[in-house]
N, C-alpha and C positions, 0 to 999 in steps of 0.2 A: 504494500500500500504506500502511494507517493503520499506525503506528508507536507499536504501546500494550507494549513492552516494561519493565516494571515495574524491571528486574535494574538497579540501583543508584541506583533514584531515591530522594528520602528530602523530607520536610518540612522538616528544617535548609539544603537548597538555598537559595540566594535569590531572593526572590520572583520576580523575572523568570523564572528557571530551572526553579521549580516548577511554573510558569503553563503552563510549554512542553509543548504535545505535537502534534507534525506527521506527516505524509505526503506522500511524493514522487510525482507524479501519472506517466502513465506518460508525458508529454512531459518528464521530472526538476525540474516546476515543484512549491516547498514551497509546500505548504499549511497552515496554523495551523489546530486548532482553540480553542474560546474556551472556558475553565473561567471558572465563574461562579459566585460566593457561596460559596466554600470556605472553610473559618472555618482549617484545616491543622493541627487536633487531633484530633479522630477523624473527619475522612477527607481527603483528597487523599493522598498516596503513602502507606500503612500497609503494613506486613508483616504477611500473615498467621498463621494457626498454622502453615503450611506451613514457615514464613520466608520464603516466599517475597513480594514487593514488590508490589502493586498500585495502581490507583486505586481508589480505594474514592469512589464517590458516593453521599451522604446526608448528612441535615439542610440540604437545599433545594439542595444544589450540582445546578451542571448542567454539560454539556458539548454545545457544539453543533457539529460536523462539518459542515466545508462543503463536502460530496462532488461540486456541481454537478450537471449532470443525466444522467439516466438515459432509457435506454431500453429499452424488452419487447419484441417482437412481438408483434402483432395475427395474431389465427385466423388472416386470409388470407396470412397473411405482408408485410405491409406494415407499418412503423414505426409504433409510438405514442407519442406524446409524453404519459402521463399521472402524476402524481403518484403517486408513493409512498412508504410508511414503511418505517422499516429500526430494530426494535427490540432493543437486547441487553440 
């Protein structure tokens, strides 16, 4: 389960702190994802009008999830091992 709960995260963290954001794989192995180019003035942890806390990516920040692999079914029901995206 990716762990994007926003509720008290804030940009005055310190830097290591704000960088963090994991997921506990279902064998309870943490997994890191990597925030990249966040300048942490208008985006990384912002409130929105809501109040409520998010990540907010933009002005080139990325984040890249390293979910491991996946698997679908193939029609005959036999495993495929094929690349896919997963975009929010």
């Amino acid at each position: 389960m990716l762990n994007t709960i926003g509720s008290g995260r804030s940009n005055n963290e310190s830097e290591a702190r704000r960088q963090t954001l994991t997921y506990k794989k279902s064998n309870n192995e943490i997994i890191a994802a990597k925030l990249s180019n966040f300048n942490w003035y208008n985006n990384g942890w912002i409130r929105g009008n809501d109040n409520k806390t998010c990540l907010r990516i933009s002005n080139g920040a990325s984040v890249s999830i390293p979910i491991g692999k996946m698997y679908f079914a193939a029609e005959n029901g036999t495993d495929m091992q094929i690349t896919h995206t997963i975009e929010l």
